[in-house]
C-alpha angles and dihedrals in degrees: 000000000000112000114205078207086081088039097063102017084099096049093033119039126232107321107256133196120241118195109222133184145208109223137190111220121197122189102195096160164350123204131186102012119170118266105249085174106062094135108135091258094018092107111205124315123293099228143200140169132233115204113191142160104242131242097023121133091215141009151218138189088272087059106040143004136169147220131259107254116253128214129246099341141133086181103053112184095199093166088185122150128191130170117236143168126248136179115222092245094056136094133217123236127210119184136174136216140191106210118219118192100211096034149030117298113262116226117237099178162321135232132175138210117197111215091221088077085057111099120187115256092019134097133222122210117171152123121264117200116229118239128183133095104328094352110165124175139020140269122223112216140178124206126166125172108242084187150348137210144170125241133191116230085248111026091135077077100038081230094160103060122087 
């Protein structure tokens, strides 16, 4: 038998397992968020969240979602869940908007959420604080693993099993 291991192991490198996850987001909450709109009849900003797995080229709805926008608040209750996959080495990234109708959207803030602080069975409900040029505020977040499993680099190939 001829094992595609040998094949790639030179492009490649040795095949390595990677532990990924399925996990449930939640977005409850922002508070304190800067005003973007502080025009003299621009009322408060008009936020949303963005939820994404970091460092990938493109997405999908397994790896980001969004809120709904929320009109004039600087205290946005979004209360919007989504599933989505999520390799151990990866971080989350939340970041806030502040959508403008006749303009770009101005950022209000990032926050990230390392997967390593994720444990299996348990839940984590917190605030992240939002940093990035004049951030202000957190983001509560929830966020619990519904599973975990191991894959190989290649395992498109099944290149690890002999």
């Amino acid at each position: 038998h001829l094992h595609l291991h040998s094949l790639y192991r030179d492009v490649q490198g040795p095949c390595r397992q990677r532990r990924a996850m399925e996990i449930e987001v939640s977005i409850i909450s922002a508070k304190g968020l800067r005003n973007a709109d502080d025009g003299w009849l621009s009322g408060k900003s008009d936020p949303y969240c963005i939820c994404k797995v970091s460092g990938l080229l493109n997405h999908s709805n397994r790896t980001k979602f969004k809120t709904h926008c929320l009109q004039n608040t600087l205290n946005p209750v979004w209360n919007r869940t989504s599933i989505l996959e999520l390799d151990s080495r990866k971080l989350l990234e939340f970041e806030v908007w502040d959508e403008d109708a006749c303009s770009v959207d101005d950022f209000l803030g990032k926050a990230t959420f390392h997967s390593k602080r994720l444990v299996p069975d348990e839940v984590f409900e917190g605030d992240l604080k939002l940093t990035g040029a004049l951030a202000q505020g957190s983001i509560r977040v929830r966020i619990k693993v519904l599973k975990t499993y191991d894959y190989g680099l290649m395992s498109t190939f099944c290149c690890c099993r002999s």
